[in-house]
MARRO-568518 format. One record per residue (C-alpha): residue number from 0; residue in three letters; z, y, x. Coordinates in Angstrom, 3 decimals. Example, Ala and Ser with C-alpha at 12.3 -4.5 7.8 and 13.67 -1.06 7.14 Angstrom:
<pts>
PT pos code        w        v        u
PT   0  ALA    7.800   -4.500   12.300
PT   1  SER    7.140   -1.060   13.670
</pts>
This chain:
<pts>
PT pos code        w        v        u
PT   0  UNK    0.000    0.000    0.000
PT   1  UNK   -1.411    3.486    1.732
PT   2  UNK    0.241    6.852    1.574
PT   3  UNK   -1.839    7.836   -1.530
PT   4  UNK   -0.667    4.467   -3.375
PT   5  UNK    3.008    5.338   -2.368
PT   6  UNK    3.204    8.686   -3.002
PT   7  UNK    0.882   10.269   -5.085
PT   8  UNK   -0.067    7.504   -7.311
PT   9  UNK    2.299    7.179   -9.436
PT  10  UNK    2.583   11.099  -10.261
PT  11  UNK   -1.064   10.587  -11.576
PT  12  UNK   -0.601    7.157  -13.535
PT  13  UNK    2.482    9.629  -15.510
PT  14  UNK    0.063   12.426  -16.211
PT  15  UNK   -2.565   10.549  -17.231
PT  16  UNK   -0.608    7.376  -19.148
PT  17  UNK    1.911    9.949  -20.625
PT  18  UNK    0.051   12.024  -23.130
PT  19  UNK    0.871   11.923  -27.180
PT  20  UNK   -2.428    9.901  -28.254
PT  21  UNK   -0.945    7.166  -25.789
PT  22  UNK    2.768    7.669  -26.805
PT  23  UNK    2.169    6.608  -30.198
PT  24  UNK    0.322    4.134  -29.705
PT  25  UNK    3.322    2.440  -26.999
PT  26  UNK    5.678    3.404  -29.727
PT  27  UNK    3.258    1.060  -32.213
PT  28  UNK    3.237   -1.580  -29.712
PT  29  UNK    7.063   -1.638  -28.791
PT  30  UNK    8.137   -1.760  -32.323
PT  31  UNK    8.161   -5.485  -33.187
PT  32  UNK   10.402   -5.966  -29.910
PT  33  UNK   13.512   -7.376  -29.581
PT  34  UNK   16.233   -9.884  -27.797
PT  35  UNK   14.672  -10.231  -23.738
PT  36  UNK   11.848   -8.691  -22.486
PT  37  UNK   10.260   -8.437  -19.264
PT  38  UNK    7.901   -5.587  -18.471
PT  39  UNK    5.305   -6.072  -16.134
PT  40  UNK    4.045   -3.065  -14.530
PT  41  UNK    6.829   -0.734  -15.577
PT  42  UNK    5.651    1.943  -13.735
PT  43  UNK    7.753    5.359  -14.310
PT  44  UNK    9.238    4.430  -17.590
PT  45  UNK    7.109    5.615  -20.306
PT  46  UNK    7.717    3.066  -22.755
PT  47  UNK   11.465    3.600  -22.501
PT  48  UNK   11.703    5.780  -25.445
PT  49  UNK   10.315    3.300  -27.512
PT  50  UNK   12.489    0.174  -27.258
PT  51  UNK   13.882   -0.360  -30.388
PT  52  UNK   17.657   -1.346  -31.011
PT  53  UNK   17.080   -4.755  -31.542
PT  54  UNK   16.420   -4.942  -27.983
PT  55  UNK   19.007   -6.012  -25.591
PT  56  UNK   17.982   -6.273  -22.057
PT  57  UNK   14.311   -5.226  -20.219
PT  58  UNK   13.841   -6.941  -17.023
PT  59  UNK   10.893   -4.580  -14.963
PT  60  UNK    8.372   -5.436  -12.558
PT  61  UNK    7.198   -2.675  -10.674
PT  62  UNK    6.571   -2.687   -7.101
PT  63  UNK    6.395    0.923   -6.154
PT  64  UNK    9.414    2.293   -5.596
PT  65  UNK    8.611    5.920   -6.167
PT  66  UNK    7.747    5.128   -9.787
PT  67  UNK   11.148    2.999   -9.959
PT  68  UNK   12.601    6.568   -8.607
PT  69  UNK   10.716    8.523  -11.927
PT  70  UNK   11.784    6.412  -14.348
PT  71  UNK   15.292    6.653  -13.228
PT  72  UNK   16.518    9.404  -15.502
PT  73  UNK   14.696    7.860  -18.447
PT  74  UNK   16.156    4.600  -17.458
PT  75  UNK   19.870    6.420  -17.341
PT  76  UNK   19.325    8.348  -21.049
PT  77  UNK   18.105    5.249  -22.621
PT  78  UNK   20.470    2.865  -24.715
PT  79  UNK   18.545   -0.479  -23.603
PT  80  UNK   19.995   -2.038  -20.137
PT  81  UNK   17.027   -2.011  -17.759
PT  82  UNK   16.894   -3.892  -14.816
PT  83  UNK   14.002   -4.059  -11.369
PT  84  UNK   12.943   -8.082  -11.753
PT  85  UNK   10.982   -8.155   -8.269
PT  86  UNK    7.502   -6.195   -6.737
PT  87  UNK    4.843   -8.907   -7.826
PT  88  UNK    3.333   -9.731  -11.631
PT  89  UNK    1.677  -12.803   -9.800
PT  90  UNK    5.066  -14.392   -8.402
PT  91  UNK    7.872  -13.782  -10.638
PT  92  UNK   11.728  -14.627   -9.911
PT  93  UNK   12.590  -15.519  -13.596
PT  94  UNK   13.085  -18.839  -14.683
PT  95  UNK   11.103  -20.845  -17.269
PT  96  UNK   11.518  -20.380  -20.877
PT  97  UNK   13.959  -17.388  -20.435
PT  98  UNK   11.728  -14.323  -22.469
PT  99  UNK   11.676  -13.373  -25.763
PT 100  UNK    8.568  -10.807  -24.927
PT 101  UNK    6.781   -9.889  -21.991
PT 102  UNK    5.655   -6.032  -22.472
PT 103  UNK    2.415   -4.979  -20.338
PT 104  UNK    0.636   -1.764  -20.357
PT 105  UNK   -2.380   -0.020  -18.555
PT 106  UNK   -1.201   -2.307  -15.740
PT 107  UNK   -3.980   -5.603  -15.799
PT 108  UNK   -6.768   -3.214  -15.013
PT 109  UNK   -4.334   -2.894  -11.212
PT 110  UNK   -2.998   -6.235  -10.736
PT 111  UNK   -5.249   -8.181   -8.092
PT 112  UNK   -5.149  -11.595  -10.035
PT 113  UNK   -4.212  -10.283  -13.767
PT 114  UNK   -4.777  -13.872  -14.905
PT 115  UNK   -2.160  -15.429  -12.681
PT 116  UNK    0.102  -12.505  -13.989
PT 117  UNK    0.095  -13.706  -17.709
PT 118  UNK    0.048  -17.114  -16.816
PT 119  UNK    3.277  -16.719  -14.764
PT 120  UNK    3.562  -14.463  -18.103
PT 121  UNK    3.553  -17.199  -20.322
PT 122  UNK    5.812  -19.441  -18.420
PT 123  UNK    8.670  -17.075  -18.563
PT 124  UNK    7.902  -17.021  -22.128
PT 125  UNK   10.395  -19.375  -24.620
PT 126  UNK    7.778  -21.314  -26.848
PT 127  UNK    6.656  -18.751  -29.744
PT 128  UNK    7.380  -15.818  -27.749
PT 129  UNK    5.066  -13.052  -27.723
PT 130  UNK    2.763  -10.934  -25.217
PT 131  UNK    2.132   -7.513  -26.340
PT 132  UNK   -0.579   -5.598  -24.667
PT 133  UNK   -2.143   -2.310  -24.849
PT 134  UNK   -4.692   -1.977  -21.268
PT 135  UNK   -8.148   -0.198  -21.205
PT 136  UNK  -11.031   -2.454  -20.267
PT 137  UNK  -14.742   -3.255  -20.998
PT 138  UNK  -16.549   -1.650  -23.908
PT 139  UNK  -18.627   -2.715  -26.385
PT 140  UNK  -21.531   -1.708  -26.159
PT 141  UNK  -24.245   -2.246  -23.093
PT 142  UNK  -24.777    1.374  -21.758
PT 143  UNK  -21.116    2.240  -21.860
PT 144  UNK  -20.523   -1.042  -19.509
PT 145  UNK  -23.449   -0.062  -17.432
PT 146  UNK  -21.092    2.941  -16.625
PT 147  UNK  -18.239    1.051  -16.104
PT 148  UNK  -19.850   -1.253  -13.999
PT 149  UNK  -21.276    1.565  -11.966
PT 150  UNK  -17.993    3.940  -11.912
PT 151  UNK  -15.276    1.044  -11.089
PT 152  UNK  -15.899    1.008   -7.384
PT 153  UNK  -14.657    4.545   -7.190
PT 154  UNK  -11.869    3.962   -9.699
PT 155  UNK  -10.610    1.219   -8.123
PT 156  UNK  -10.249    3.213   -4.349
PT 157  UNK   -8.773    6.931   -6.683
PT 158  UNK   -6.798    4.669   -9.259
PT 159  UNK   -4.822    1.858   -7.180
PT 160  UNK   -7.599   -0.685   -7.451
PT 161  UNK   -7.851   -0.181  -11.449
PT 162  UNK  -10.764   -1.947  -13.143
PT 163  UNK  -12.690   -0.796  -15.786
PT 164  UNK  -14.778   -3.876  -16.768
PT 165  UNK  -11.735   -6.251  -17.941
PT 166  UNK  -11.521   -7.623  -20.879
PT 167  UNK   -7.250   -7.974  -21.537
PT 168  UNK   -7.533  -10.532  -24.675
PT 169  UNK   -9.862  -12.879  -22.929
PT 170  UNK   -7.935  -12.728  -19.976
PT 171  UNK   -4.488  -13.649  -21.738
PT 172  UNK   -6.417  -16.591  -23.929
PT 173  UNK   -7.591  -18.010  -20.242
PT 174  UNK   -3.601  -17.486  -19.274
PT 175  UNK   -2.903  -20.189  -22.203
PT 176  UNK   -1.497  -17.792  -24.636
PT 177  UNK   -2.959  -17.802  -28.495
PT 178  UNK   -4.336  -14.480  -29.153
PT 179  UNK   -2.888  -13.564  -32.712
PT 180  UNK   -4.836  -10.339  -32.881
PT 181  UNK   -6.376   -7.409  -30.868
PT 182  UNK   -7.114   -3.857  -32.296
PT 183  UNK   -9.940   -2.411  -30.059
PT 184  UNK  -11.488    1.752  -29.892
PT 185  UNK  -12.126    4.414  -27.852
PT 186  UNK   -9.355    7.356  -27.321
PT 187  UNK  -10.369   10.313  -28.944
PT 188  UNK  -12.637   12.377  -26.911
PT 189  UNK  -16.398   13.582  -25.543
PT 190  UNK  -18.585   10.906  -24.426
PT 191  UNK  -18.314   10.831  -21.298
PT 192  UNK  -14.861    9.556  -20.881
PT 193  UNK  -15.561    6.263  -23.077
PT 194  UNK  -15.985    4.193  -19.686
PT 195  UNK  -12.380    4.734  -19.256
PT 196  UNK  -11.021    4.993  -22.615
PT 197  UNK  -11.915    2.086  -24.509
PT 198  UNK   -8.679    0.338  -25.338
PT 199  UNK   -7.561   -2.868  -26.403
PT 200  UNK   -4.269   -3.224  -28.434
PT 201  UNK   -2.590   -6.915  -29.243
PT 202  UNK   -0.499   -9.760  -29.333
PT 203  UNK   -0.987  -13.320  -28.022
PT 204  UNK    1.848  -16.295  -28.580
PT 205  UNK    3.683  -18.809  -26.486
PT 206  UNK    2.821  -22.483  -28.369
PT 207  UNK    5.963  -23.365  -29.860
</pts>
């Protein structure tokens, strides 16, 4: 991880992950939440607020420390006990079976292996316990991707090797996990920003 990664990063990933059009939609995601969860990619805190009551502990994976050092006062004002559970999505420390949720956002597009992430995802998850997701990725239609395909090699050096072209549902269903459903659309705004603001928004399940 270079200088840029370490220190300036992070600062970006809040500006640009922390506006309103984003916050309600982590606040629609986080509501059906509750007992365990683990957060991968927890980043500077931004779906703190959102935790409902019914949740008791978040365990969060986040391997730069300066975002660790962000979320700290939103970590502090919160109600839910938060704890750091290791640096790497591919190789967690948790046992088997010990999740009630695993909470990811805007953090596949970074993580080098995303599908070894949920399927170390899914085996922290007790049987029927859920994956919620909400990630940019690959649009739907061909001249949009053409784009993405074309713009990625420069987001991946300015964004912390973020990926435009992947596809978040189809990589938890190759993980093992049921995909129960996915709401997918672009963020409000011109056209030119649709190769990085087509989002996907969803659940996939543990088999009991």
């Amino acid at each position: 991880m270079g200088l840029y990664e370490k220190h300036v990063l992070p600062r970006v990933v809040e500006l640009t992950c922390g506006g309103d059009e984003l916050h309600e939609r982590r606040a629609s995601l986080c509501r059906a939440l509750s007992g365990r969860v683990l957060e991968l990619g927890f980043g500077s805190g931004l779906n703190v607020q959102h935790y409902p009551t019914a949740v008791e502990e978040v365990h969060g994976v986040e391997p730069n420390d300066l975002a660790w050092r962000l979320a700290s006062p939103r970590i502090e004002g919160g109600r839910t006990r938060i704890v750091r559970s290791g640096l790497d999505g591919e190789r967690l420390g948790e046992p088997d079976d010990s999740f009630d949720h695993v909470l990811v956002t805007f953090a596949l597009c970074t993580i080098p292996d995303p599908e070894a992430a949920l399927v170390e995802a899914r085996r922290v998850l007790r049987p029927g316990g859920r994956l919620h997701f909400l990630e940019h990725g690959l649009a739907p239609e061909e001249g949009v991707r053409r784009w993405q395909r074309r713009l990625e090699p420069v987001q991946r050096r300015l964004g912390g090797g973020c990926h435009l072209t992947r596809d978040p549902s189809a990589l938890a269903a190759a993980a093992g996990l049921a995909v129960e459903q996915v709401d997918k659309g672009y963020l409000p705004g011109p056209g030119m920003s649709k190769p990085f603001a087509h989002l996907y928004q969803g659940t996939a399940v543990k088999a009991a």
